[in-house]
N, C-alpha and C positions, 0 to 999 in steps of 0.2 A: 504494500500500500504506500502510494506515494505522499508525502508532507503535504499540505495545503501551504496556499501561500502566507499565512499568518504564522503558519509555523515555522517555513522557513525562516520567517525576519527574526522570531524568538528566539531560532537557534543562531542565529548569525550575531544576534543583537548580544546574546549571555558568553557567545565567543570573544566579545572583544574584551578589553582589558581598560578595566573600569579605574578612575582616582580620582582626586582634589586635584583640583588644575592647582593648586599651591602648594602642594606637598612637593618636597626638594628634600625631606629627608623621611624617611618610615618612622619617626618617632609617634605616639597617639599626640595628638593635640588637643585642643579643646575644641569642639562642635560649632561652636560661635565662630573661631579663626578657620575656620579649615576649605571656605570659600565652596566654590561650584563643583561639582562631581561630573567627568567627561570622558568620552571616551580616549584611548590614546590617541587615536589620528586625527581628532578633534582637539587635542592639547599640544601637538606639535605644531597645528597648522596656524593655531591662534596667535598675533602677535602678541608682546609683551602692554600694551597698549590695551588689547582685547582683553586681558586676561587678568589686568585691575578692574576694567571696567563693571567687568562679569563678576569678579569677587565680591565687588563693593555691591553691586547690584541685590548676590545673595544675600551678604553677609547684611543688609540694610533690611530685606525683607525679615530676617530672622528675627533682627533686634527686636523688630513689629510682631513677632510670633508666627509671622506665616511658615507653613512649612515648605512651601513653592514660590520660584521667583521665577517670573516670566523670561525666557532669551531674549536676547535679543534678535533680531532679525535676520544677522550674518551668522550667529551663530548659531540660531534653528536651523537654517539650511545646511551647513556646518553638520550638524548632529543626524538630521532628517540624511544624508549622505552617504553618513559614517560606514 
């Protein structure tokens, strides 16, 4: 029986290799610093420009309590690609 297409994205999506666009070292941090969660070839592609903007973005929804912070634009496409 062949995958549906919904499944293949599941499996392709849990294949990549998920982080904190901020993490520079595998120490645990605290949840409040630890910024946006992306895939690798969405953390490579991102400038360094992109990738304050995006922290701040999360890390601002948080303080708010949200648990979700919208992409941005370049980088919903970005992710929606990955």
């Amino acid at each position: 029986m062949a995958l549906s297409k919904a499944q293949k994205s599941l499996k392709k999506w849990t294949a990549q290799k998920w982080d904190y666009v901020s993490s520079k070292d595998k120490k645990k941090k605290n949840k409040r610093k630890t910024g946006r969660y992306l895939p690798e070839s969405v953390r490579k592609s991102l400038t360094p420009a992109q990738k304050a903007a995006t922290n701040r973005r999360k890390r601002a929804a948080s303080k708010k309590g949200k648990k979700r912070a919208k992409y941005s634009k370049a980088i919903a496409k970005k992710v929606r690609n990955a």
